[in-house]
gemmi code that builds the backbone of each chain (N, CA, C; Angstrom):
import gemmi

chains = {
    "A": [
        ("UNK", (-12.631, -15.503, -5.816), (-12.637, -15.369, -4.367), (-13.924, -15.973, -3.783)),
        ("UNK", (-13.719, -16.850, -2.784), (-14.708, -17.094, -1.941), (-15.569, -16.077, -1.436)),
        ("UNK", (-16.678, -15.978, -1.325), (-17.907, -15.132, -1.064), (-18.272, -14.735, 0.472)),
        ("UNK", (-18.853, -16.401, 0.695), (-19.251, -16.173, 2.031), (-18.189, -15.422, 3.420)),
        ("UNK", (-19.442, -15.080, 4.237), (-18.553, -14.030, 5.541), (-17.527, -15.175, 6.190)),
        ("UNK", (-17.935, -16.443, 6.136), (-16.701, -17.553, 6.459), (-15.501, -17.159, 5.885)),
        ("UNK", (-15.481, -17.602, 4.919), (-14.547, -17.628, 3.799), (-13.649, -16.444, 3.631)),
        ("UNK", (-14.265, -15.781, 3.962), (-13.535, -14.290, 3.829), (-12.490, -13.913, 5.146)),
        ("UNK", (-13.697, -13.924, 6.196), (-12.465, -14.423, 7.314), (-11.869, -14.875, 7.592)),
        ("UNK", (-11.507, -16.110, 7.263), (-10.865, -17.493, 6.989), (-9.177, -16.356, 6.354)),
        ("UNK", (-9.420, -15.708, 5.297), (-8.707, -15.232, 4.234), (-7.803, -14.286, 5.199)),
        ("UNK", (-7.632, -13.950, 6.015), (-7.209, -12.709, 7.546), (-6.166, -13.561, 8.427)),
        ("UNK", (-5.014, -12.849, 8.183), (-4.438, -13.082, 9.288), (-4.511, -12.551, 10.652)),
        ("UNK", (-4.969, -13.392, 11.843), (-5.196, -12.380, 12.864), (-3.341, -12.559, 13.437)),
        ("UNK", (-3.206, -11.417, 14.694), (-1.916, -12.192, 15.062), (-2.460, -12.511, 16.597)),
        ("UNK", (-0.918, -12.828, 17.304), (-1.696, -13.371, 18.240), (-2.310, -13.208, 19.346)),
        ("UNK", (-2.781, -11.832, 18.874), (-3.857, -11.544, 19.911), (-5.335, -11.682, 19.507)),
        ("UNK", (-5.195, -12.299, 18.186), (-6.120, -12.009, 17.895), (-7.130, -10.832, 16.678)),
        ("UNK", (-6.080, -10.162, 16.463), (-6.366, -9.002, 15.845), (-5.531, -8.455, 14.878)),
        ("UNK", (-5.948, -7.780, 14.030), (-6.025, -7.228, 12.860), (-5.594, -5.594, 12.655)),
        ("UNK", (-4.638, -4.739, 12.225), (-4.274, -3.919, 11.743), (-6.033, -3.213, 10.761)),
        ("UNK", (-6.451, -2.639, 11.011), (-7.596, -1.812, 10.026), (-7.550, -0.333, 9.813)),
        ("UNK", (-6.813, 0.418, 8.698), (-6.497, 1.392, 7.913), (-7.801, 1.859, 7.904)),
        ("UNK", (-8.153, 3.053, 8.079), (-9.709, 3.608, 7.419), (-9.255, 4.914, 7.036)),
        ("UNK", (-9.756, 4.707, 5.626), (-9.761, 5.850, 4.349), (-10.904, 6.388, 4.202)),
        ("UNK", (-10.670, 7.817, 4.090), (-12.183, 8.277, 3.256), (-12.291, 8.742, 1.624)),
        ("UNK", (-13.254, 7.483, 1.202), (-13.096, 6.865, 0.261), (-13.625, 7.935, -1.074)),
        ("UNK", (-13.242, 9.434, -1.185), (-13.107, 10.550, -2.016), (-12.397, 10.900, -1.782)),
        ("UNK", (-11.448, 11.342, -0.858), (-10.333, 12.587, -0.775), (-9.156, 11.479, -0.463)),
        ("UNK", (-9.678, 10.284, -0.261), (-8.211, 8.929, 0.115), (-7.700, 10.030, 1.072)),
        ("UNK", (-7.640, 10.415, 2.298), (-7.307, 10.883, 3.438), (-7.560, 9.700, 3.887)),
        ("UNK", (-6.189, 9.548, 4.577), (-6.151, 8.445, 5.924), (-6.407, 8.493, 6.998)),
        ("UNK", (-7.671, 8.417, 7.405), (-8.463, 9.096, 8.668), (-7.832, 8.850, 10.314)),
        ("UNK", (-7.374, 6.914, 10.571), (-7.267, 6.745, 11.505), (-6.499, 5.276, 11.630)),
        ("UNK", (-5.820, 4.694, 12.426), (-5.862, 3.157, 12.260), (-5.954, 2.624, 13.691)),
        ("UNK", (-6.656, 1.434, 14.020), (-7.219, 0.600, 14.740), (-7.466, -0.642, 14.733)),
        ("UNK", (-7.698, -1.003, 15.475), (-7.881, -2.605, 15.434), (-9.279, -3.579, 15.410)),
        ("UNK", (-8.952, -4.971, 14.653), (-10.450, -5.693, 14.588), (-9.823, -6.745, 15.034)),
        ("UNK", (-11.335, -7.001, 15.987), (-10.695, -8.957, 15.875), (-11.681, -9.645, 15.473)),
        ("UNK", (-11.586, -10.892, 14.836), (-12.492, -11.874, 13.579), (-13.903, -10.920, 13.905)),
        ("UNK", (-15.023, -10.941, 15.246), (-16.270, -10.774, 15.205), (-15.946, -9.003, 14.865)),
        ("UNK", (-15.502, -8.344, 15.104), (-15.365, -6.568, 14.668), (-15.528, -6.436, 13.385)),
        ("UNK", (-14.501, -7.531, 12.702), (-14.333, -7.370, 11.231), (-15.733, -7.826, 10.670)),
        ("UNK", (-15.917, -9.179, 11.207), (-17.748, -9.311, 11.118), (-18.708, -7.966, 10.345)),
        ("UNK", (-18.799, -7.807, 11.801), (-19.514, -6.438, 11.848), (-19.656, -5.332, 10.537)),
        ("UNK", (-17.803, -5.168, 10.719), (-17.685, -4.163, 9.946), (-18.210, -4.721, 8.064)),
        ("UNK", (-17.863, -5.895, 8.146), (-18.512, -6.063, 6.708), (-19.475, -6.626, 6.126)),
        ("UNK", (-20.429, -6.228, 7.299), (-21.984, -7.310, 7.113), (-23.109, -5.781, 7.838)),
        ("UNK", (-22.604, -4.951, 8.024), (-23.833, -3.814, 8.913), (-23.586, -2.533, 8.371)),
        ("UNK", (-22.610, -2.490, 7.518), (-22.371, -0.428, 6.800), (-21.993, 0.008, 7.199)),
        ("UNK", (-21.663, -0.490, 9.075), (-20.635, 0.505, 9.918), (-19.328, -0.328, 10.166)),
        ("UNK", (-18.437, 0.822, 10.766), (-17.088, 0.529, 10.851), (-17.504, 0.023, 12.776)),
        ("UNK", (-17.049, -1.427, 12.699), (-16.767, -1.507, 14.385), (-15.047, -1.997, 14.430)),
        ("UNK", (-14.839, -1.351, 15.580), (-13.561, -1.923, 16.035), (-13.407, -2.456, 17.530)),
        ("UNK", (-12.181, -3.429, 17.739), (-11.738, -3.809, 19.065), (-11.220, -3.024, 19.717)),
        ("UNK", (-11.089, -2.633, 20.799), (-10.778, -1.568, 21.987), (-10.093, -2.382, 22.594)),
        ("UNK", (-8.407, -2.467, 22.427), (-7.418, -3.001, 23.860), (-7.896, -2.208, 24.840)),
        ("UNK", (-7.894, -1.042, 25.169), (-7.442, -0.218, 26.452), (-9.146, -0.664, 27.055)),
        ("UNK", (-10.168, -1.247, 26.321), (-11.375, -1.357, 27.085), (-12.069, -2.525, 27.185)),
        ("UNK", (-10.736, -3.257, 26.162), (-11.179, -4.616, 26.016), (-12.840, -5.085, 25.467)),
        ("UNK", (-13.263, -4.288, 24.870), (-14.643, -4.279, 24.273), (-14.577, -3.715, 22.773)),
        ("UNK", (-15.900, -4.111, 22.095), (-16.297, -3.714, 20.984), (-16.630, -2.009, 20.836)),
        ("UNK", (-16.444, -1.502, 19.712), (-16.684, -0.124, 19.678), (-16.886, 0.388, 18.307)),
        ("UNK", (-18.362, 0.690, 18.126), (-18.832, 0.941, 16.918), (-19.017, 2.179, 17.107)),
        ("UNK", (-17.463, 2.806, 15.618), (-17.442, 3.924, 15.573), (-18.285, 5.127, 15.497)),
        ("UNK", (-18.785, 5.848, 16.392), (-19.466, 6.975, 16.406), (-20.944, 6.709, 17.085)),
        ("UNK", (-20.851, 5.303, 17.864), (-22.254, 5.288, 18.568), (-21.926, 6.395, 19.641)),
        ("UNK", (-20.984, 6.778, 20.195), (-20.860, 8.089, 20.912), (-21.039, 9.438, 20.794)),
        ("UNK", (-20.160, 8.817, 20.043), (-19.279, 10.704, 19.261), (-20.393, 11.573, 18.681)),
        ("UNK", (-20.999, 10.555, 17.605), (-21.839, 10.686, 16.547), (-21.453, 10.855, 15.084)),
        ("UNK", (-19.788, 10.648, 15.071), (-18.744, 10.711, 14.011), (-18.290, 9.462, 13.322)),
        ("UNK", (-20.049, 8.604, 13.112), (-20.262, 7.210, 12.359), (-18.942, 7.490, 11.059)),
        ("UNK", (-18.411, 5.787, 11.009), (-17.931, 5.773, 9.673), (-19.166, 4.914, 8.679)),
        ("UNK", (-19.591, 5.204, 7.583), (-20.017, 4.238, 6.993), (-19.218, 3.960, 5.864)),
        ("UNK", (-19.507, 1.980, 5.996), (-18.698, 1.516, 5.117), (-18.848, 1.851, 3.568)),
        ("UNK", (-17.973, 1.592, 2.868), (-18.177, 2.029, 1.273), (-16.750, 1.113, 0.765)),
        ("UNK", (-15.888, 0.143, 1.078), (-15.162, -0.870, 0.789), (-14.174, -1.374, 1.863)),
        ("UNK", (-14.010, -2.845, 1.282), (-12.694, -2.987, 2.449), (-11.847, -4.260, 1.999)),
        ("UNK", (-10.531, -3.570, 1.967), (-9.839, -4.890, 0.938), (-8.556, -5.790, 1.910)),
        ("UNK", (-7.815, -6.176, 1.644), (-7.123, -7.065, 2.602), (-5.890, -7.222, 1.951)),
        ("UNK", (-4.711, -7.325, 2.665), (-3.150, -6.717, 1.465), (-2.759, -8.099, 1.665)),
        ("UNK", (-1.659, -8.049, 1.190), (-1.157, -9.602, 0.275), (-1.042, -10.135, 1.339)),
        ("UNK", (-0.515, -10.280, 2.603), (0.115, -10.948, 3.762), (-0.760, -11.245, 4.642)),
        ("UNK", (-2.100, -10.498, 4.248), (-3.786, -10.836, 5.160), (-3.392, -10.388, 6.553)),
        ("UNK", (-2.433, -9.386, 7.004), (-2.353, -8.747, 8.687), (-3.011, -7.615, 8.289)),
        ("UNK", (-3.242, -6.574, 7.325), (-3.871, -5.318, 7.168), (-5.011, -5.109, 6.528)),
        ("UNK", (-6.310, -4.306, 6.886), (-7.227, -4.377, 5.866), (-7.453, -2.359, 6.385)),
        ("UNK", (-7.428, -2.204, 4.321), (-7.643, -1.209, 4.323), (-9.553, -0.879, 4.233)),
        ("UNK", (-10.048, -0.387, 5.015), (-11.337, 0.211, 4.775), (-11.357, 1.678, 4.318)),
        ("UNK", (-12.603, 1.371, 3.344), (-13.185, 2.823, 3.043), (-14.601, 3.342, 3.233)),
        ("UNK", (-14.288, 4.509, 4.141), (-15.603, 4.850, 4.565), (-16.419, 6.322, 3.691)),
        ("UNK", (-17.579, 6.741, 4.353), (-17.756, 8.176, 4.512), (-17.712, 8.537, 5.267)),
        ("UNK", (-16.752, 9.429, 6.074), (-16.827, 9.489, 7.954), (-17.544, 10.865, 7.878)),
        ("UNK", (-18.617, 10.655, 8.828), (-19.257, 11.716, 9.077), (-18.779, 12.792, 9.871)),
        ("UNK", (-18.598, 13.803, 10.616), (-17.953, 15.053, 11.514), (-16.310, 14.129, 11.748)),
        ("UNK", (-15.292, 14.798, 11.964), (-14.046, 14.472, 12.655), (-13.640, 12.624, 13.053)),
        ("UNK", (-12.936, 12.364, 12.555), (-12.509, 10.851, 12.860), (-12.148, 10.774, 14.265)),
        ("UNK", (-10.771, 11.505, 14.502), (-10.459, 11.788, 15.389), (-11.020, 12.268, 16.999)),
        ("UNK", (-10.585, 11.434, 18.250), (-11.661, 11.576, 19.338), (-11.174, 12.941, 19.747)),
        ("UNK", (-9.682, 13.522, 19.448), (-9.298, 15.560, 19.958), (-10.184, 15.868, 19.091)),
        ("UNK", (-11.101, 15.306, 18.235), (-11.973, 16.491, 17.584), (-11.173, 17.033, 15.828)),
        ("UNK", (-9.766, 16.599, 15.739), (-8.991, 16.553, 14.817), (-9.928, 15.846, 13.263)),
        ("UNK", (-9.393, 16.249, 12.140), (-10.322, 16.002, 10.932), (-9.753, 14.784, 10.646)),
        ("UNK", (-8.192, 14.095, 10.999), (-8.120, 12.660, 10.942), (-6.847, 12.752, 12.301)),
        ("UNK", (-6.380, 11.570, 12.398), (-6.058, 11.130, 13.627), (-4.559, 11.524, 13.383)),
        ("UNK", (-3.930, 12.006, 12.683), (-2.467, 12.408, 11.880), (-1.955, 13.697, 11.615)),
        ("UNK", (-3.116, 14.751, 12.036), (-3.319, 15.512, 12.138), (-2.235, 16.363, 12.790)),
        ("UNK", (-1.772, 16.322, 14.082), (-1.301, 16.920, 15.086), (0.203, 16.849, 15.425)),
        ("UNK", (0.757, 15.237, 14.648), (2.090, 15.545, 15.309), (2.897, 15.073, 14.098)),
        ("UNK", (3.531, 15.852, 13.746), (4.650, 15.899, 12.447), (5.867, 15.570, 13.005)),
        ("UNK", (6.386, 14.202, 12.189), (7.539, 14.294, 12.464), (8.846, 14.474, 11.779)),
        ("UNK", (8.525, 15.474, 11.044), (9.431, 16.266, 10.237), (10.671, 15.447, 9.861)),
        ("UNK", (10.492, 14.661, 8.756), (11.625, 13.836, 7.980), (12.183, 14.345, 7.703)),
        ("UNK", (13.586, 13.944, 7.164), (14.608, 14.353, 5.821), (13.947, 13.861, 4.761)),
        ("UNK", (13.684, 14.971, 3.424), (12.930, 14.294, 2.704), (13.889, 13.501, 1.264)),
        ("UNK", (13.949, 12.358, 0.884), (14.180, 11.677, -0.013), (14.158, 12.653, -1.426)),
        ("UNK", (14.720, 11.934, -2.679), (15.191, 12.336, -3.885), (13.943, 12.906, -4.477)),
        ("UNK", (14.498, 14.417, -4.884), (13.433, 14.543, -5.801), (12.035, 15.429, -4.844)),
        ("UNK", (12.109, 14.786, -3.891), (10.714, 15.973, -2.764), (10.831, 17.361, -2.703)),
        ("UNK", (9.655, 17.857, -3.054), (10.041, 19.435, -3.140), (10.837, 20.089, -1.043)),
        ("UNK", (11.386, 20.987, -1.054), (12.064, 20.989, 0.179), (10.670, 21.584, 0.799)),
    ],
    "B": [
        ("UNK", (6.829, 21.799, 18.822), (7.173, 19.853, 19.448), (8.803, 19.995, 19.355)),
        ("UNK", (9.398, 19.116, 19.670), (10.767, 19.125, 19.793), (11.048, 18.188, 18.880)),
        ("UNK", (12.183, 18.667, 18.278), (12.809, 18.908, 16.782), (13.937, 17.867, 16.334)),
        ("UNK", (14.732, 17.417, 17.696), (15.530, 16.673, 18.008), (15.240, 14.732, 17.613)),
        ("UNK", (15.766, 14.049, 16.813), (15.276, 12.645, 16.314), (15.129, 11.921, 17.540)),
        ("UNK", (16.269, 12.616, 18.530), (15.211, 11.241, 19.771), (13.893, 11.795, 20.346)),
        ("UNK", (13.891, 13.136, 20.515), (12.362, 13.875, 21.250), (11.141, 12.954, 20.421)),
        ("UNK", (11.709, 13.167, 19.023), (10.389, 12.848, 17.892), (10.233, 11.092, 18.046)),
        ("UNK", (11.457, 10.397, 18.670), (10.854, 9.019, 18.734), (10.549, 8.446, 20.208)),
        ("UNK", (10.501, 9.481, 20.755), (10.236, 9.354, 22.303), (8.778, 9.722, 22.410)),
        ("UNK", (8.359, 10.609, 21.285), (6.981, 10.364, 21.026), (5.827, 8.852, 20.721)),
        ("UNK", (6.654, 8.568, 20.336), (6.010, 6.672, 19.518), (5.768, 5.907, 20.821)),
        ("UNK", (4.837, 5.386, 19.935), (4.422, 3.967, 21.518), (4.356, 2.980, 20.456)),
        ("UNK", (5.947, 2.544, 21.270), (6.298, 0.784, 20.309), (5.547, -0.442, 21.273)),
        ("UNK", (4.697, -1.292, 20.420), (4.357, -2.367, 21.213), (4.925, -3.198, 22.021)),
        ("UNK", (4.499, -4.306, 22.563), (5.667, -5.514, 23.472), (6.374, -5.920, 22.462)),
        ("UNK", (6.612, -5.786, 21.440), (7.367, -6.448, 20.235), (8.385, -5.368, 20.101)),
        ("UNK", (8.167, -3.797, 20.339), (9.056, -2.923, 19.877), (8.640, -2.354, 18.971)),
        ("UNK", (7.536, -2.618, 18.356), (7.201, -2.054, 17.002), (6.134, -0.977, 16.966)),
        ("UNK", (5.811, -0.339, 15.892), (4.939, 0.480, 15.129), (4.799, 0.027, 13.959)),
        ("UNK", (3.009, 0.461, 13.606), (2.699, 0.171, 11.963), (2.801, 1.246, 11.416)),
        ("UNK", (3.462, 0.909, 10.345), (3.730, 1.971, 9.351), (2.856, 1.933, 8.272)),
        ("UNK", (1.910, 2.985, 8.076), (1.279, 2.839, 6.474), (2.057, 3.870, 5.676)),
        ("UNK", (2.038, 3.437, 4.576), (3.021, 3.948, 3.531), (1.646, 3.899, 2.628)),
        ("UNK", (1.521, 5.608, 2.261), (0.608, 6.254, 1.290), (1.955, 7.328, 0.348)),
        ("UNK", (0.914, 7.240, -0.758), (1.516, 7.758, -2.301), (1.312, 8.980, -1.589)),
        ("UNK", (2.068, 10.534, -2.112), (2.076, 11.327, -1.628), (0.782, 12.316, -2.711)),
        ("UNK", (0.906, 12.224, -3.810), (0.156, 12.706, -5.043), (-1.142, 12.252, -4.742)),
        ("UNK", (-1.225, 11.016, -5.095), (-2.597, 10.316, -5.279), (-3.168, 9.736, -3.819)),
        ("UNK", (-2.324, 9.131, -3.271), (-2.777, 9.659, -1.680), (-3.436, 8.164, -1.207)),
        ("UNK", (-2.978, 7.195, -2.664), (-3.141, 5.557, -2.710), (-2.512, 5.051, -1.657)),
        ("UNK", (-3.059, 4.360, -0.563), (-2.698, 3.503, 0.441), (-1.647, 2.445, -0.010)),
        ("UNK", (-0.211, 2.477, -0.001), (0.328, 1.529, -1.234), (0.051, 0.198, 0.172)),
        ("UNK", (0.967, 0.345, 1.549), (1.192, -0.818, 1.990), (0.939, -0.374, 3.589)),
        ("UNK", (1.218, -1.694, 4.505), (1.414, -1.252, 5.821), (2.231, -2.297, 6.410)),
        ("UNK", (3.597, -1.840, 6.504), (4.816, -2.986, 7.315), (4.913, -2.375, 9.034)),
        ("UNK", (5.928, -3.068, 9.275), (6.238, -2.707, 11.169), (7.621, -2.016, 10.859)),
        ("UNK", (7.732, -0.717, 11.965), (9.105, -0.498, 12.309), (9.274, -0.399, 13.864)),
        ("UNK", (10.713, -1.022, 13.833), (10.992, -0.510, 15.414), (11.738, 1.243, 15.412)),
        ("UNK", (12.434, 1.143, 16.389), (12.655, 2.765, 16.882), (13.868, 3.319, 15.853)),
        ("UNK", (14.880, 2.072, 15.635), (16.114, 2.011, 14.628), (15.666, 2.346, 13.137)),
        ("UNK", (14.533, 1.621, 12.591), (13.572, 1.447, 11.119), (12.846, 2.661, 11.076)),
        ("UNK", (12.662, 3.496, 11.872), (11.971, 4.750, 11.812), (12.631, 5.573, 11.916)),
        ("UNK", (13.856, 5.617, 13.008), (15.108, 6.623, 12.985), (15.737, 7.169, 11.672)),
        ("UNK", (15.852, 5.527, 11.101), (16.222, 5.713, 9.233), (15.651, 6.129, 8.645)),
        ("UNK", (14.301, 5.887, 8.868), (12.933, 6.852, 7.661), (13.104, 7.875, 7.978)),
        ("UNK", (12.913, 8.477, 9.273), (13.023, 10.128, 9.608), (13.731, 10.806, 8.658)),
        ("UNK", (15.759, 9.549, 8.807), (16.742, 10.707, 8.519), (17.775, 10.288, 7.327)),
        ("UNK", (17.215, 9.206, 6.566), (17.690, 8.996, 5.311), (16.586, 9.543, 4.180)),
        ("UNK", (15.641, 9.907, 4.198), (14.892, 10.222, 2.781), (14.204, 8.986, 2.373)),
        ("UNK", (14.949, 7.339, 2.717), (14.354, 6.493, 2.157), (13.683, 5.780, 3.404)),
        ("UNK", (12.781, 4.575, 3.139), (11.690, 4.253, 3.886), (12.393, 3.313, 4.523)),
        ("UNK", (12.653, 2.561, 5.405), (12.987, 1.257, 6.225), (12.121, 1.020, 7.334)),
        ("UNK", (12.063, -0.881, 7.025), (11.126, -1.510, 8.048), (11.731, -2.012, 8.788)),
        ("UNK", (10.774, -3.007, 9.361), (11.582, -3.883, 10.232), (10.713, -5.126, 10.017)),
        ("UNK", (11.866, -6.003, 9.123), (11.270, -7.232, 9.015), (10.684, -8.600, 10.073)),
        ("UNK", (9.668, -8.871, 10.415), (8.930, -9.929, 11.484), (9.584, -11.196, 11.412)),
        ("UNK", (9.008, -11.680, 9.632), (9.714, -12.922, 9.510), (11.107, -13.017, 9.377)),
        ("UNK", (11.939, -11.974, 8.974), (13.664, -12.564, 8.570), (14.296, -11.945, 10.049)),
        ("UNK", (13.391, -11.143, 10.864), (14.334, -10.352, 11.909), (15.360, -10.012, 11.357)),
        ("UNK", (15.060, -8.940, 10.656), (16.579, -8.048, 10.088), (15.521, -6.551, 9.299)),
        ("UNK", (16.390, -5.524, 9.368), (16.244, -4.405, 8.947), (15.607, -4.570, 7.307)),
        ("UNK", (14.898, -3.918, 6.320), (14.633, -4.156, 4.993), (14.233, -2.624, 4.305)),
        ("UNK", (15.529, -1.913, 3.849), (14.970, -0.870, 3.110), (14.021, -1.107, 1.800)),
        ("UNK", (13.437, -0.466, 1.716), (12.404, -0.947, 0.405), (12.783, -0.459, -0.828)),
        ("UNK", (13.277, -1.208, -1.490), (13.528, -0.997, -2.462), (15.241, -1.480, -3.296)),
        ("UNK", (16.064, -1.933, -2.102), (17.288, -1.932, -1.922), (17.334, -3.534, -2.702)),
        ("UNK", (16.693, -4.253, -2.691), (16.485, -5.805, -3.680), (15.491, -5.392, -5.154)),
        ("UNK", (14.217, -4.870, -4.883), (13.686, -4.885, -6.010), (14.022, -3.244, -7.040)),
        ("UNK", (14.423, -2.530, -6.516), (14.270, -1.458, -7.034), (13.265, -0.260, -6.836)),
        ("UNK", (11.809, -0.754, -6.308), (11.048, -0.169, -6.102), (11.017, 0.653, -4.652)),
        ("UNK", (11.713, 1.378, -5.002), (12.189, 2.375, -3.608), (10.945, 3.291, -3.610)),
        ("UNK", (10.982, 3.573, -1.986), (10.145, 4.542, -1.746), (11.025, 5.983, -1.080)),
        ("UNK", (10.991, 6.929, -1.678), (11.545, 8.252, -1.320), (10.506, 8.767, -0.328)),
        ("UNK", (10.838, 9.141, 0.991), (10.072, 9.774, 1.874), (9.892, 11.456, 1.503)),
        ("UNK", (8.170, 11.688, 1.351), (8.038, 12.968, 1.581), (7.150, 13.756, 2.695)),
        ("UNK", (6.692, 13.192, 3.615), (6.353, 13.420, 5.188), (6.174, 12.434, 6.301)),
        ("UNK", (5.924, 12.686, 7.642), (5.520, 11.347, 7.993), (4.691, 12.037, 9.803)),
        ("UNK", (3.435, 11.502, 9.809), (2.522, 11.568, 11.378), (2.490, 10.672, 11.817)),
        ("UNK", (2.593, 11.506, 13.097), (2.732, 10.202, 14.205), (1.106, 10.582, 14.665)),
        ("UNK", (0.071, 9.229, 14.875), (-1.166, 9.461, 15.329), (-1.258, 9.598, 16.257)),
        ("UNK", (-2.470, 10.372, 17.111), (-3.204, 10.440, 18.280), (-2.826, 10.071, 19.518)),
        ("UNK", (-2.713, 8.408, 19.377), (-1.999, 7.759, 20.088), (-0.493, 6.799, 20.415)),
        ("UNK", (-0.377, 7.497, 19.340), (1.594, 7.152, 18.791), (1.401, 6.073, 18.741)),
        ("UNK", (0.658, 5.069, 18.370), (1.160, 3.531, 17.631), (0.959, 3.473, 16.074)),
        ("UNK", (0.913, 4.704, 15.760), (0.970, 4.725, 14.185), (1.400, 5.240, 13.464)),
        ("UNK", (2.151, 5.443, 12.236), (2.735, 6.507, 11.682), (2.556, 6.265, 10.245)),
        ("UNK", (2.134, 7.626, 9.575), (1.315, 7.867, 8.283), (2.770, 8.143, 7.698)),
        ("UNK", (3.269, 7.578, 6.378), (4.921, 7.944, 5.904), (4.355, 8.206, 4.318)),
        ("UNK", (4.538, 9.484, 3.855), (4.152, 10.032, 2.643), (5.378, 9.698, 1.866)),
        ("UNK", (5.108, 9.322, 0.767), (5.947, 8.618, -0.058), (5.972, 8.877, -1.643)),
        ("UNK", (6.923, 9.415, -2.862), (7.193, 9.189, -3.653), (7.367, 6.741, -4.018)),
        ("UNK", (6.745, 6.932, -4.381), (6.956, 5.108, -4.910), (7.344, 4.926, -6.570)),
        ("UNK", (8.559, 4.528, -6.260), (9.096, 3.733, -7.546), (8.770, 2.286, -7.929)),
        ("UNK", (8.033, 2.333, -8.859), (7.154, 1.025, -9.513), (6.431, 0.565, -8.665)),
        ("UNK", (6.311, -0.473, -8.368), (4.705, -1.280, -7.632), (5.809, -1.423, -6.244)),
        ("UNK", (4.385, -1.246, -5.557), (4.494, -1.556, -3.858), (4.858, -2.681, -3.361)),
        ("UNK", (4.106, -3.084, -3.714), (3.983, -4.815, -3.392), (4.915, -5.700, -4.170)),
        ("UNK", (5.389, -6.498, -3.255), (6.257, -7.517, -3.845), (5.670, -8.606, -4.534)),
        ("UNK", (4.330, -8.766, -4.918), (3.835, -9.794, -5.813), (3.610, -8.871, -7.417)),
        ("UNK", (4.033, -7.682, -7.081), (4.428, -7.447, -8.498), (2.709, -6.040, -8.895)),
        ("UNK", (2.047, -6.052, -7.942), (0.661, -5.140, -7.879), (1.021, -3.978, -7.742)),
        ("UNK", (0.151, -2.733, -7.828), (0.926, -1.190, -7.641), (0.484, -0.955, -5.844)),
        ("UNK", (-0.079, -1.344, -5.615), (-0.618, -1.428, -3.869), (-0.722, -2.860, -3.570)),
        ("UNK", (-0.412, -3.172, -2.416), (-0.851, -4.475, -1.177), (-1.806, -4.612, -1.297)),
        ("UNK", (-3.094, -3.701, -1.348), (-4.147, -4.054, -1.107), (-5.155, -4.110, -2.534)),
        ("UNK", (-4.753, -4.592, -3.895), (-5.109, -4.199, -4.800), (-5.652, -5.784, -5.379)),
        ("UNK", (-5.389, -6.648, -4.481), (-5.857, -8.138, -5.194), (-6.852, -9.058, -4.385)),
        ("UNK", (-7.389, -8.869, -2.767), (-8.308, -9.079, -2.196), (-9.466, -8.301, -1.456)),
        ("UNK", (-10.458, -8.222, -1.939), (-11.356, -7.860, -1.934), (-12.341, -8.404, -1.201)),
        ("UNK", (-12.795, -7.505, 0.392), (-14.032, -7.791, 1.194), (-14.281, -7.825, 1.123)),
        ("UNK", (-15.431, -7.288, 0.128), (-16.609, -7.031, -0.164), (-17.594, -6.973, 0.774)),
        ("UNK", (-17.416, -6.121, 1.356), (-18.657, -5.416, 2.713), (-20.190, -5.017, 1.946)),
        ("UNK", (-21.185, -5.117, 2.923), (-21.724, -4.826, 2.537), (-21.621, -3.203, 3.033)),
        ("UNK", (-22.518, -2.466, 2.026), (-22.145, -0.927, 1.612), (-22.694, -0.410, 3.228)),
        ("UNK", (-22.177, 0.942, 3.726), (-23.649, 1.358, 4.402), (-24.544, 2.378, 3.686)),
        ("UNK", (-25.230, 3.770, 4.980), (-26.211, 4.841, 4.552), (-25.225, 5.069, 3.358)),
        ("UNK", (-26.158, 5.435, 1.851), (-25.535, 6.716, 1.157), (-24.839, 6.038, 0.281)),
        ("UNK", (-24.030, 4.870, 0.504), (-22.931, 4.406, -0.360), (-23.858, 4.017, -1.610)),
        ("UNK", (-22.632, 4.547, -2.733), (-23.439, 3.884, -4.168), (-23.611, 2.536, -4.265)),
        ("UNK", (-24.123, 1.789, -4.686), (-24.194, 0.201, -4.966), (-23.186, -0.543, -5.699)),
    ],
}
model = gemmi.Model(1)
for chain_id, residues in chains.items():
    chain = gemmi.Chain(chain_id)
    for i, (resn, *xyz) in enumerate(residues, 1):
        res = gemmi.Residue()
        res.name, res.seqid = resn, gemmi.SeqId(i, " ")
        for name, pos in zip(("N", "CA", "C"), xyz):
            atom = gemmi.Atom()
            atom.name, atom.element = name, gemmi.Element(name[0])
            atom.pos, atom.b_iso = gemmi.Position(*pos), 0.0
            res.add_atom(atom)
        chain.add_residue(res)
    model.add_chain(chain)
structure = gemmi.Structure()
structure.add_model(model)
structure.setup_entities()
């Protein structure tokens, strides 16, 4: 694999807005904290500074997780799936992912499947 | 919450495309296998067949997983996030995820971020 932060981005499918699908895991308990979006300079960020930044549609700006909140993710990996639209990150998220204050963003609304062969009921 | 399959997809916020990302995590190990799109029809089916269905971008047509290769995914929960453009689908997985033959999507490119606070080296 190519190395440089070029090269790597290069490797990403954005679509056409521009942006990127980004999964964030916390990278001991693999709890799926949250998902959000990067576009090329976010993803930058996120894999050149230890923190997780993301793109904000609804604000149309950059938003590095937990300069608010104080519920920093720091990075600890981030890989990219065969088709280059998704990249899973792994963080340590410090207090609650979630902006309700929730321990990940999945938290709250179940939508109670039929469960497949074999699932305990 | 209401119990009813349309209440629960009247919850979702499908993009201008119609869609939602679906990440599909191992239910045991809690391994991020993949992340495809469903529309309201591809999620209706996940809800209420047991098995997983997307909604294919490039062929525009429906794609249960597993129904060509074998590697079916049996549904065993599924959250809708925060802001309903996402949905976490807990999954029993039969053989590898990925159609290049890997046990996860995200198991063959590698970001390599740099680490942040705390992370081991």
């Amino acid at each position: 694999m190519s190395r440089t932060i070029e090269d790597r981005l290069a490797r990403v499918t954005f679509d056409d807005r521009g942006l990127v699908a980004a999964i964030v895991q916390q990278w001991d308990t693999r709890e799926v904290l949250m998902m959000a979006w990067m576009d090329a300079e976010a993803l930058r960020r996120t894999l050149t500074e230890g923190r997780v930044t993301f793109w904000s549609r609804s604000r149309g700006d950059y938003w590095r997780k937990g300069d608010t909140s104080g519920n920093v993710q720091y990075v600890r990996g981030a890989k990219l799936d065969c088709d280059g639209d998704a990249v899973l990150i792994s963080v340590d998220q410090i207090g609650p992912a979630c902006h309700t204050g929730t321990h990940t963003c999945f938290d709250a609304d179940d939508l109670e499947p039929v469960a497949g062969r074999d699932a305990a009921p």
